[in-house]
N, CA, C and O of each residue as an XYZ file, in Angstrom:
344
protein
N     103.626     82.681     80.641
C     103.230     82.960     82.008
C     104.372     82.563     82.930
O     104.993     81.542     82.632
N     104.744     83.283     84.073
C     105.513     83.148     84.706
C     104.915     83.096     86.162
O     103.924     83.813     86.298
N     105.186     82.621     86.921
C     105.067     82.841     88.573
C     105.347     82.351     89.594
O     105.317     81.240     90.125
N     105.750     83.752     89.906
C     106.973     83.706     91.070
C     106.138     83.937     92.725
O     104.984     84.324     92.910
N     107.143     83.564     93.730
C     106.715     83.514     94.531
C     107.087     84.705     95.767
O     108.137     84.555     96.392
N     106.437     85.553     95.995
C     107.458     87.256     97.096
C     106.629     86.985     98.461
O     105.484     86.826     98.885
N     108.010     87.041     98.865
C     107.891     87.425    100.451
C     107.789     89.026    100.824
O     108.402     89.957    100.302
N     106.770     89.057    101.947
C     106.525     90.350    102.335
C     107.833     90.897    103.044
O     108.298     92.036    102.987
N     108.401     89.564    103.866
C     109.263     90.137    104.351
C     110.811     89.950    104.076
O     111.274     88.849    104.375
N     111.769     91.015    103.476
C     112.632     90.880    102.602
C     113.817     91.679    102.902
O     114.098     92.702    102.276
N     114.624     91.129    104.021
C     115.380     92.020    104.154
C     116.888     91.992    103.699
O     117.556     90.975    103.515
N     117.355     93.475    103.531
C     118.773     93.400    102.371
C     119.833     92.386    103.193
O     119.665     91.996    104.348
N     121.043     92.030    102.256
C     122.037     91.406    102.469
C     123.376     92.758    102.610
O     124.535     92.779    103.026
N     122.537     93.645    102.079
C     123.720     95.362    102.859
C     123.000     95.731    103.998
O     121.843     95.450    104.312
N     124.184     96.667    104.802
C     123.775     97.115    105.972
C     124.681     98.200    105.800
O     125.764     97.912    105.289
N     124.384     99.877    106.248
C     125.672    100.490    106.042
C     125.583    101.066    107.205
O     124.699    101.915    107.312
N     126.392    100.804    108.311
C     126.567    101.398    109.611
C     128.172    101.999    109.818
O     129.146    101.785    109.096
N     128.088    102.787    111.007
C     129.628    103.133    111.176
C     130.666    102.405    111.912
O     130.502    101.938    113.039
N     131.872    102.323    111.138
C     132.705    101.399    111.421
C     133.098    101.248    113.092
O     132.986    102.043    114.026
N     133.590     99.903    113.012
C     133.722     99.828    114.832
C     132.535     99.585    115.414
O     132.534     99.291    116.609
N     131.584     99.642    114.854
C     130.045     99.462    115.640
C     130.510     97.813    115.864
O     131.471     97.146    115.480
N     128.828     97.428    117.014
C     129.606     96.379    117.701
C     127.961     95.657    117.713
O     127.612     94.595    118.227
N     127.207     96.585    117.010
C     125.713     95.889    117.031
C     125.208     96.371    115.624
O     125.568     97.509    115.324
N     124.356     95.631    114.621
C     124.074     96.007    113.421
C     122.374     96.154    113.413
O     122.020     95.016    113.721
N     121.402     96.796    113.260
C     119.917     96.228    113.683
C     119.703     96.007    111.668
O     120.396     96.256    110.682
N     118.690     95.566    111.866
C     118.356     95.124    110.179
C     116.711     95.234    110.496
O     115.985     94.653    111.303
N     116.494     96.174    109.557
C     114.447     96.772    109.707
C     113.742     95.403    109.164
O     114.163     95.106    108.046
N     112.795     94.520    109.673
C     111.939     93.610    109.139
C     110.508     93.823    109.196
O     110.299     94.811    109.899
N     109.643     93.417    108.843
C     108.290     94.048    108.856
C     107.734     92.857    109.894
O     106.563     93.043    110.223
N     108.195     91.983    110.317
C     107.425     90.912    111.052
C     106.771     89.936    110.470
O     106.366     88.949    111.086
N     106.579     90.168    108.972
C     105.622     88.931    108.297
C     106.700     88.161    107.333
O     106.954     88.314    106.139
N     107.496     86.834    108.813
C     108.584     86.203    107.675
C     108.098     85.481    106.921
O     108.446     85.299    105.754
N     107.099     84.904    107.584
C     106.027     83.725    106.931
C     104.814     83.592    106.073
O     104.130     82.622    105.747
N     104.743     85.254    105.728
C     103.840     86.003    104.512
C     104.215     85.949    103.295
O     105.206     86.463    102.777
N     103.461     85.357    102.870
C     104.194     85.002    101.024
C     102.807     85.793    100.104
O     101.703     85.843    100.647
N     102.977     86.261     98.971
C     102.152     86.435     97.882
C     102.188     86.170     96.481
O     103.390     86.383     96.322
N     101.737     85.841     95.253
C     102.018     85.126     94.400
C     102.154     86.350     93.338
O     101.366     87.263     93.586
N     102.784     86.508     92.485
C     102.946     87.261     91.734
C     102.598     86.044     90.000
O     102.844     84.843     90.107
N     102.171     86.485     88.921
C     102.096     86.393     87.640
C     102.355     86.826     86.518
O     101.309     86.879     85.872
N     103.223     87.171     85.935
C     103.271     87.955     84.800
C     103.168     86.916     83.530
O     103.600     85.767     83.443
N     102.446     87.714     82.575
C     101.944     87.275     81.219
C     102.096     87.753     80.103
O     101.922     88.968     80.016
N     102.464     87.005     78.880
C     102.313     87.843     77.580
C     101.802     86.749     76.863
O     101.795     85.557     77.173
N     101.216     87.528     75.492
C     100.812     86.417     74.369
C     101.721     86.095     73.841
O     102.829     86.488     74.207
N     101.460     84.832     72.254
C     102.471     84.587     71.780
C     103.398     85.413     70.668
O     104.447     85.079     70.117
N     102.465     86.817     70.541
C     102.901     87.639     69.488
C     103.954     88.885     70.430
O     104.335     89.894     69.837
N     104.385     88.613     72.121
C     104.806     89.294     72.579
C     104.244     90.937     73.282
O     104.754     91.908     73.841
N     103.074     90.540     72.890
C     101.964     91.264     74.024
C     101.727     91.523     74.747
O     100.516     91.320     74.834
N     102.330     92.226     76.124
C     102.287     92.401     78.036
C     101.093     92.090     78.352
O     100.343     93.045     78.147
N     100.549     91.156     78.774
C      99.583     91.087     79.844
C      99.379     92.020     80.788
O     100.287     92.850     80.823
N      98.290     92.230     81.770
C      98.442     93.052     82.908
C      99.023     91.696     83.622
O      99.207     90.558     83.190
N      99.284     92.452     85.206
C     100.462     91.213     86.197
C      99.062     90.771     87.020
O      98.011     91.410     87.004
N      99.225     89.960     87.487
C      98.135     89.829     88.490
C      98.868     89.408     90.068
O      99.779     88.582     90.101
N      98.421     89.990     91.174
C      98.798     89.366     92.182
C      97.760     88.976     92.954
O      96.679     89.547     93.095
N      98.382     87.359     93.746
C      97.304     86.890     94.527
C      97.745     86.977     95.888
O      98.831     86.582     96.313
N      96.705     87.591     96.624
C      97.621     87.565     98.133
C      96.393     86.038     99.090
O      95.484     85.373     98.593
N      96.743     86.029     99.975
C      96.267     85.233    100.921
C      95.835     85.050    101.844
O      96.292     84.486    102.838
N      94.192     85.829    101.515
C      93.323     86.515    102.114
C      92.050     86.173    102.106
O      91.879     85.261    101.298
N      90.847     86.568    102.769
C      89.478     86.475    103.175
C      88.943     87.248    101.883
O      88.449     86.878    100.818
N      89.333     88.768    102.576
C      88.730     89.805    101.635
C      90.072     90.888    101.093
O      91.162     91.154    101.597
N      89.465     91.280     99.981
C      90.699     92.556     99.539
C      90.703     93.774    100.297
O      89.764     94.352    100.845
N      92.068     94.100    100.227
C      91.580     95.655    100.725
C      91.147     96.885    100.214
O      91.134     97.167     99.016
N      90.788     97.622    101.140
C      90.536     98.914    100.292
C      91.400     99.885     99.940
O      91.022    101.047     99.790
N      92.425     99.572     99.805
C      93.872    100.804     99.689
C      93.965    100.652     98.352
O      93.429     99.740     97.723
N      94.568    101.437     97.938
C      94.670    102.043     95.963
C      95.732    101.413     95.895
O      96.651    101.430     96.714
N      95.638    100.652     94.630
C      96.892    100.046     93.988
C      97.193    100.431     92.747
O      96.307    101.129     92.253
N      98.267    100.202     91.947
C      98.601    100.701     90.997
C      97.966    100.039     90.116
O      97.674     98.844     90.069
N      97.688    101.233     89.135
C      96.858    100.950     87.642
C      97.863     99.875     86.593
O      99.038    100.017     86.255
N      96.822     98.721     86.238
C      97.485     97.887     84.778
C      98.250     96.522     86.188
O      98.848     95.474     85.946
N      97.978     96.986     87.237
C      98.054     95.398     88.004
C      96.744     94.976     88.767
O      96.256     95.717     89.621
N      96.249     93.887     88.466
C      95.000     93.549     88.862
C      95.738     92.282     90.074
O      96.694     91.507     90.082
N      94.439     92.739     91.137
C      94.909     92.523     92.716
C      93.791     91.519     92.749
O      92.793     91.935     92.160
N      93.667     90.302     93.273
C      92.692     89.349     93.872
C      93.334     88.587     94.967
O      94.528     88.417     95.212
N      92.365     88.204     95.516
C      92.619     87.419     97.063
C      92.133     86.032     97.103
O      91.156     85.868     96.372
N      92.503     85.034     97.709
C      92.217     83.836     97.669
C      92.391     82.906     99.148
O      93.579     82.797     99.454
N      91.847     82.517     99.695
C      92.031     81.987    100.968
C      92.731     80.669    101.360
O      92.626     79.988    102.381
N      93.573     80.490    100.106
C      94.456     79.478     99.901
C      95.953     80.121     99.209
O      97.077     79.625     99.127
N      95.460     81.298     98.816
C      96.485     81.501     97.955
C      96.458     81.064     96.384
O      97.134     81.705     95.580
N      95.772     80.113     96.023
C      96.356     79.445     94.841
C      95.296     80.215     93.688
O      94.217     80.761     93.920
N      96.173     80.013     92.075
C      95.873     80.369     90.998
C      95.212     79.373     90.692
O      95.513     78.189     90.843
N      93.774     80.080     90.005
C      92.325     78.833     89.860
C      92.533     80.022     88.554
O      93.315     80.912     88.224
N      90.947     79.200     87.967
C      90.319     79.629     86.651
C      89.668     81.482     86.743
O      89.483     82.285     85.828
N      89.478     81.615     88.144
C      89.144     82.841     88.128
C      90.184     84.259     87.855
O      89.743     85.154     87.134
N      91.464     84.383     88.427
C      92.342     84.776     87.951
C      92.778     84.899     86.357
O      93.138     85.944     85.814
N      92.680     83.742     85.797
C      93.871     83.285     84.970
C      92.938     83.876     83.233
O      93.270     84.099     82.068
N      91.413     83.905     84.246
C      90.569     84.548     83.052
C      90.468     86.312     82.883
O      89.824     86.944     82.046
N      91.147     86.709     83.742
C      91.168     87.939     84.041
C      91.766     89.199     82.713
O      91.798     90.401     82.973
């Protein structure tokens, strides 16, 4: 088990503008201070787990996420027994 920690908001260390420019803008989403927990898992025979992510929330949303990653919410954020049985 691994887990890592992603920021929502992540912006590159490139910028490609035209030379001589004298102002650079860099796109941020506004959430510097939004973190979500990511998990990835395998057994000991080298088996992929599905990933699980925990975001840091009330309730989940209703938007479609990708199949073979299982999404839960937690109002702390943190990895408990409910996740980890998943």
């Amino acid at each position: 088990m691994n887990e890592i920690l992603m920021w929502f908001d992540l912006p590159s260390n490139t910028t490609i503008n035209k030379k001589g420019e004298k102002t650079v803008s860099i796109c941020i989403t506004g959430h510097k201070q939004t973190s979500f927990t990511v998990i990835l898992r395998c057994m000991t025979d080298s088996t992929k787990l599905s990933a699980i992510c925990i975001f840091k929330l009330k309730k989940i949303s209703k938007e479609k996420f990708l199949d073979g990653i299982y999404i839960c919410v937690n109002e702390k954020g943190w990895v408990n027994e409910n996740e980890m049985l998943w």
